[in-house]
C-alpha positions in Angstrom: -49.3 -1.9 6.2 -46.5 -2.4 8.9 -48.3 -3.3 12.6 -46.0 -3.7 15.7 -48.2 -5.5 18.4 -46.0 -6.1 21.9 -47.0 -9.7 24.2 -45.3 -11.7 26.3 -43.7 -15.1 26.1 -44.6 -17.1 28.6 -42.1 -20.0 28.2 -39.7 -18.4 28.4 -39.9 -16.9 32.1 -36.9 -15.9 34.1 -36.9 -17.8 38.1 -38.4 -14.2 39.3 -41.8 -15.3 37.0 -40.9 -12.3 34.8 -41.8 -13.4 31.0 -39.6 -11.3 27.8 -41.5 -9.0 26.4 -41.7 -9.6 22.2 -42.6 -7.5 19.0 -44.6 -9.4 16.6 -44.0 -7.3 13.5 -46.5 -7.7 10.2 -46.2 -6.3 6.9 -49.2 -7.8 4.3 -48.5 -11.5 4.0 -45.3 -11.8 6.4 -44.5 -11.5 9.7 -41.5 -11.8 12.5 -41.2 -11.6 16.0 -38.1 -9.4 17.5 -36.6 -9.5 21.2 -37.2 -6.0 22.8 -35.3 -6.9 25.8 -37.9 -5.7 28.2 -39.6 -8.3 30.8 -42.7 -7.9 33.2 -44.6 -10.1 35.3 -47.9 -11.6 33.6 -49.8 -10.4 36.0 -49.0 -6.5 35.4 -48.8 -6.6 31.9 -52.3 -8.3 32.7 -53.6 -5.8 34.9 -52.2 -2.2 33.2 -53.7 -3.9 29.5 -50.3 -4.4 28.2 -49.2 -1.5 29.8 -51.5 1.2 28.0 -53.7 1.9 31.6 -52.2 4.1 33.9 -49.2 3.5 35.5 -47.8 4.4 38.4 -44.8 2.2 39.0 -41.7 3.7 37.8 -40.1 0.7 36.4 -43.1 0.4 34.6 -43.3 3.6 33.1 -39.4 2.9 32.1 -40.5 -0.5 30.2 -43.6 1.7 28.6 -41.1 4.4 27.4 -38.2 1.8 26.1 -41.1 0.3 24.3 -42.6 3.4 22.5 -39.1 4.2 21.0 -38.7 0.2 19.9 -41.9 0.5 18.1 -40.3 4.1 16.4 -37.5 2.5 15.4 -39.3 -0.1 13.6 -41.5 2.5 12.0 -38.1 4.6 10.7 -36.6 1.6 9.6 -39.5 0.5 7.4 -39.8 4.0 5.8 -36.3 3.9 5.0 -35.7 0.7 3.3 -39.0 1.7 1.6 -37.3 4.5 0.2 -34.0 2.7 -0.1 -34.6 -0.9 -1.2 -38.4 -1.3 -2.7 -39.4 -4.9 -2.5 -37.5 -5.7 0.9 -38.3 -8.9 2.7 -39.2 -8.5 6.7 -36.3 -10.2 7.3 -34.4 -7.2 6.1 -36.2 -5.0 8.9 -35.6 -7.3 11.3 -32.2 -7.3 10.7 -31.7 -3.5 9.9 -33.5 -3.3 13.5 -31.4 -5.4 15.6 -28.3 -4.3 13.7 -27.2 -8.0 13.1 -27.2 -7.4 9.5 -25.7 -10.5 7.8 -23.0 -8.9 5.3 -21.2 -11.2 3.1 -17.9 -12.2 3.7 -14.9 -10.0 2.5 -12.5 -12.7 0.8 -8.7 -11.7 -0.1 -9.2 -11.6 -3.8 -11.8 -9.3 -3.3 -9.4 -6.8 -1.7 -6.4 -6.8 -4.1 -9.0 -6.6 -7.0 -10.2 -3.5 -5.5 -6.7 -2.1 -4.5 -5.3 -3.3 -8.2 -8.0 -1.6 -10.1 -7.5 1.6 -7.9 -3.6 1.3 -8.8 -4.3 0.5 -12.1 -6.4 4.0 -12.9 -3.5 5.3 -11.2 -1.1 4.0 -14.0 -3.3 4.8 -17.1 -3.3 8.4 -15.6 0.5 8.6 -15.5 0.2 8.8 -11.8 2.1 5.8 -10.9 4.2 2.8 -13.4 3.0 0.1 -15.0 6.0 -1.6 -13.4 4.8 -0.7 -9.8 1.0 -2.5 -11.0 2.9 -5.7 -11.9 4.5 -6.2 -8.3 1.0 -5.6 -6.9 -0.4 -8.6 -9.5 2.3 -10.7 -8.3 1.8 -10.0 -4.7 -2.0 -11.6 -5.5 -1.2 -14.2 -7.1 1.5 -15.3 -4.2 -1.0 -14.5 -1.6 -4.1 -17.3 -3.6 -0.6 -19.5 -4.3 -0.7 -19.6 -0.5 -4.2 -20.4 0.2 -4.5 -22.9 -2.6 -1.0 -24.7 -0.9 -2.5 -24.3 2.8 -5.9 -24.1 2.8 -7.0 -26.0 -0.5 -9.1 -23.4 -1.8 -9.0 -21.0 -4.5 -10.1 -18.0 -2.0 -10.2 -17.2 1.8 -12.3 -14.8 4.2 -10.2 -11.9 5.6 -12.0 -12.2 9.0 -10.3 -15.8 9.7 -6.5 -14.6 8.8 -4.7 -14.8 12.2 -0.9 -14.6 13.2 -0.7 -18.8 12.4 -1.8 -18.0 8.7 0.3 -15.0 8.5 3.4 -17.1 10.0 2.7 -19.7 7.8 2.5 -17.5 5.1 5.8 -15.8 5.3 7.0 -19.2 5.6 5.4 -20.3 2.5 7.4 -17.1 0.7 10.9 -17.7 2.2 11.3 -21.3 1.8 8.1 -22.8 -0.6 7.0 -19.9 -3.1 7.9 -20.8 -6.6 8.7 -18.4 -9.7 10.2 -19.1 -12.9 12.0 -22.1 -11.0 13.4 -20.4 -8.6 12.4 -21.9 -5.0 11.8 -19.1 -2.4 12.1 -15.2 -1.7 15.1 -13.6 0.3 14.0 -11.4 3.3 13.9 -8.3 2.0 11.8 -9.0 -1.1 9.2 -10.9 1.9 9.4 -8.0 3.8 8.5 -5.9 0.2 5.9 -8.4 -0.4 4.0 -7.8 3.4 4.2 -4.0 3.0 2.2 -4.3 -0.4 -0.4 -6.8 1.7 -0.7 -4.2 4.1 -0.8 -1.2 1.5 -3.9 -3.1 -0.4 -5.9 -4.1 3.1 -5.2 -0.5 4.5 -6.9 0.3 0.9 -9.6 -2.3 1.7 -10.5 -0.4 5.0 -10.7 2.7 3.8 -13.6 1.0 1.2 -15.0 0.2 4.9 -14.4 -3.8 2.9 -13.0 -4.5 6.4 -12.9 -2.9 9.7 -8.7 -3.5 10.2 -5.7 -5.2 8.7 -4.5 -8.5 9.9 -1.3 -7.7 8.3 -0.5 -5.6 11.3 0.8 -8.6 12.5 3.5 -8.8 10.1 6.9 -7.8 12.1 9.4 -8.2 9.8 12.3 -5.7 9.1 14.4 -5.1 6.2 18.1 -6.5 6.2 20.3 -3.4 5.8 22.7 -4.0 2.7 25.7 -2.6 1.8 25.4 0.3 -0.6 27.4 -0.7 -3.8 28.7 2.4 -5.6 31.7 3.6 -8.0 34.7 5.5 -6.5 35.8 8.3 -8.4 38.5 6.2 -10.3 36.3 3.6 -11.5 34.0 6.0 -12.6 36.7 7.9 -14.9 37.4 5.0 -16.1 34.3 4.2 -17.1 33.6 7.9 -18.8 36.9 7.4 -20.6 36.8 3.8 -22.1 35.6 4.2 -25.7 34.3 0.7 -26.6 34.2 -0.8 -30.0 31.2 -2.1 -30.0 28.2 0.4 -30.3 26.2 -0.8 -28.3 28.2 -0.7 -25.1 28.9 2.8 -25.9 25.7 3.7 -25.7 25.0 1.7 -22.9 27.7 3.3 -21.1 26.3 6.6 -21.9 22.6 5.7 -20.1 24.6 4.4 -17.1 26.6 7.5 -16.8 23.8 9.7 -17.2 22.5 8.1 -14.0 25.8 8.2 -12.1 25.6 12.3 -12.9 21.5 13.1 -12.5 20.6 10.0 -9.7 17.7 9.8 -12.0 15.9 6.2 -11.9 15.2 3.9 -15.1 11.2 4.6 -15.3 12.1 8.5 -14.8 15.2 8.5 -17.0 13.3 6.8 -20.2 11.0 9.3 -20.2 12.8 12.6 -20.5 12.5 15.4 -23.3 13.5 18.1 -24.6 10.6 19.7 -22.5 12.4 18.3 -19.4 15.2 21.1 -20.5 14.7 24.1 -18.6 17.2 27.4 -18.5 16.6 29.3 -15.3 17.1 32.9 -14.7 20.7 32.7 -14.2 21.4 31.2 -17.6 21.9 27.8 -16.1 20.3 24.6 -17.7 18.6 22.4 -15.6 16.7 18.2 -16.0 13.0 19.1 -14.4 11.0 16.1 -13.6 8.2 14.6 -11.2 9.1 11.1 -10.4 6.8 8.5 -11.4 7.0 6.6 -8.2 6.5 9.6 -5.3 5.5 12.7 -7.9 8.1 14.5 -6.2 9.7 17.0 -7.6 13.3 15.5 -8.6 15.5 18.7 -10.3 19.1 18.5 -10.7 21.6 21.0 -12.7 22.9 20.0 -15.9 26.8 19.0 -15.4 29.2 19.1 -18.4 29.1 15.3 -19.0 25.7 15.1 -19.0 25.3 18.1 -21.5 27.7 16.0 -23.7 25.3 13.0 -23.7 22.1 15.0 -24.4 23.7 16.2 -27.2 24.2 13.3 -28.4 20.9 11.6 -28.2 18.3 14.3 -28.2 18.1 14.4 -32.3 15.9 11.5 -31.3 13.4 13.6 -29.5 14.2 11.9 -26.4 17.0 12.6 -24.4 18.2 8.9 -24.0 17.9 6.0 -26.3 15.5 3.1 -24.6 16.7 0.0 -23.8 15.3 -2.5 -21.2 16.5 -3.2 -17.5 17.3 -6.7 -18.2 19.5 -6.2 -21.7 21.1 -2.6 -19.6 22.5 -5.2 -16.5 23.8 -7.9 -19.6 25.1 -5.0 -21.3 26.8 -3.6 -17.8 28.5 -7.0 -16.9 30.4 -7.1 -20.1 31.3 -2.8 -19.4 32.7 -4.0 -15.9 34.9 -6.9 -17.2 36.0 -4.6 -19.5 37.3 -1.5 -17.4 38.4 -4.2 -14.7 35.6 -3.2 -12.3 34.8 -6.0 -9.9 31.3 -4.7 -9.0 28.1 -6.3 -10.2 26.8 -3.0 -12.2 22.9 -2.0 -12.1 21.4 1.1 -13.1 20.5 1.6 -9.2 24.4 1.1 -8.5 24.6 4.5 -11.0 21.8 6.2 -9.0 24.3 5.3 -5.5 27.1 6.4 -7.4 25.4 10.0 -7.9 24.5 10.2 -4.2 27.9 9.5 -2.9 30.3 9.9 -5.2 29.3 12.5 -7.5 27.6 14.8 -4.7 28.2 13.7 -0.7 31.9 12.9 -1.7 32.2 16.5 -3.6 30.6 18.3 -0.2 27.1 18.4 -1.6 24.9 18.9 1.5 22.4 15.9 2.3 19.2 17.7 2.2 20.1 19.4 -1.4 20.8 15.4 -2.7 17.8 14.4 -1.5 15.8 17.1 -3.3 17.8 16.1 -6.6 16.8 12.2 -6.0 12.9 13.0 -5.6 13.2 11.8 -1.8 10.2 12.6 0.5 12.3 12.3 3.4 16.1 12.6 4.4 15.9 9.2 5.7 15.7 7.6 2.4 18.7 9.4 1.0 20.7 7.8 4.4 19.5 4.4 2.6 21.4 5.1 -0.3 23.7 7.9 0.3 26.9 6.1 2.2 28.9 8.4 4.1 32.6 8.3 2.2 35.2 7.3 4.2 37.4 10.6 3.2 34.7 12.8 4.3 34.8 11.7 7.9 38.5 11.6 7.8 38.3 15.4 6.6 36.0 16.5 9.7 38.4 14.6 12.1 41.8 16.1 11.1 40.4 19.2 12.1 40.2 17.7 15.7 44.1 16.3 15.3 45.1 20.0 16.1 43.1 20.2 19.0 44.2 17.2 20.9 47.9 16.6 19.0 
């Protein structure tokens, strides 16, 4: 049976000669003794029997309350860790009652395991791609690369990350990291690499793993590239080269379908039939969520890409598959051969679309950025460059004016 009995601690006086006032709490077969904070002289606590007599100092009366609702505290932690965790020790009270409860540490595998799993559910539902997970894998294993390097151990507490480890750690990624031989990471994949620390920690907190992210600290900023894209003319040329080898033909015709939709790989791969949709004014639209955002990414049929769907959709897919690193082989040798001096990716297909195939042809921004799957017109600045003829067109209208 729980028994809280109050006494002072005489060695323990403070230079006025008042003594600390101490709980001895006993369950059967163990006790503690707890701090209540209170102190008295010996004498009163003497001559008002431990304070239970009548008092009639105020302070005292204070010390008697303070002490009641210590010894209720006490009583409502017991009953709930009786409830909660049968079998506790009395340290466990003692702990639950002066709130220094010793949790164990939260380490930095422990988070991304938690965040990867999370993500990983994500994936197996459809919700996000498998492609997306292995960035987040790589991100751990360059984060325990780093602490094994630095810190010679295979794991580290989150609590003891400060700006030196995260300076040393972006460090580590520019100029030491090491994958598939290749020695270090340009800025913009670093700066890729902190937002996915500080996407799995933010995860961590809301698990209450940690109460905030040291990755806060983290200040870099993406370098801002210059979008490559197809003009016009190199584009025709591309739709109009007829290649003898199959297999850049149909290459070609994946690429182009990108140039025309500004639909990405992981969405593009995935299309069928069912993506097909005829609206009420007879005209055929590609309906889609993208895998990345699940924003809606709709964009109307145009006559080339009606050609290539035709082609391929026997299949039961709308495209044939073919994989990112055998489409940018495939592109190099379809760039040498329509004398294009660009280094062709399926992304430069998706700039192409935004620029080219709709800013350039008067397409309003916020209607392009619907058809990319864009949560916000800011990301469709990223990739849609202004064309040079577009501005020239809005300033000849001004030659009049001033001429």
């Amino acid at each position: 049976m729980l028994k809280v009995i109050f006494y002072l601690k005489i060695d323990k006086a403070k230079t006025n000669g008042e003594c600390p006032i101490f709980a001895r709490v006993e369950l059967p077969n163990q006790r503690t003794t707890i701090a209540t904070g209170k102190y008295i002289e010996p004498g009163r606590w003497k001559e008002t029997d431990k304070l239970r007599g009548l008092l009639k100092i105020d302070k005292e009366k204070v010390i008697k309350h303070s002490l009641e609702l210590f010894r209720l505290n006490v009583e409502k932690k017991y009953n709930w860790l009786s409830q909660n965790e049968p079998g506790f020790e009395i340290q466990r009270l003692k702990e639950e009652v002066t709130g220094k409860v010793d949790k164990p540490k939260t380490s930095v595998k422990a988070v991304f395991d938690a965040h990867n799993l999370f993500f990983l559910k994500k994936v197996q539902a459809g919700e996000r791609a498998d492609a997306s997970y292995q960035k987040y894998e790589r991100a751990k294993e360059l984060l325990l690369q780093f602490v094994k390097k630095y810190y010679n151990n295979n794991d580290y507490e989150v609590e003891k990350i400060n700006s030196a480890f995260i300076a040393n750690l972006e460090s580590f990624l520019r100029y030491e990291s090491d994958y598939k031989g290749k020695i270090g990471i340009k800025n913009n994949s670093v700066v890729k690499y902190f937002k996915m620390f500080k996407t799995a920690f933010n995860y961590a907190i809301r698990l209450e793993l940690i109460p905030k992210n040291p990755f806060d600290l983290f200040n870099g900023k993406l370098s801002i590239k210059e979008t490559v894209f197809l003009t016009a003319d190199e584009l025709s040329r591309i739709t109009s080269k007829n290649f003898k080898i199959s297999r850049l033909n149909k290459v070609r015709d994946i690429f182009l379908f990108g140039c025309y939709t500004g639909y990405p790989p992981i969405d593009a791969m995935k299309l069928t039939e069912s993506n097909l949709v005829v609206d009420g004014n007879g005209d055929l639209w590609l309906k889609a969520n993208r895998t990345k955002t699940h924003i809606k990414e709709n964009v109307p049929v145009l006559p080339p890409v009606k050609v290539i769907i035709d082609q391929y959709k026997a299949t039961g897919k709308l495209l044939p598959t073919i994989s990112n690193q055998k489409m940018n082989s495939y592109l190099k040798e379809i760039a040498d051969l329509c004398e294009i001096d660009k280094n062709l990716t399926w992304y430069v297909a998706r700039h192409t679309f935004a620029t080219t195939v709709t800013l350039g042809n008067g397409v309003r921004l916020e209607n392009v950025s619907a058809m990319m799957g864009h949560t916000n017109i800011k990301q469709t600045q990223h990739y849609a460059k202004i064309l040079d003829h577009n501005v020239m067109s809005d300033m000849k209208k001004l030659f009049a004016l001033y001429s």
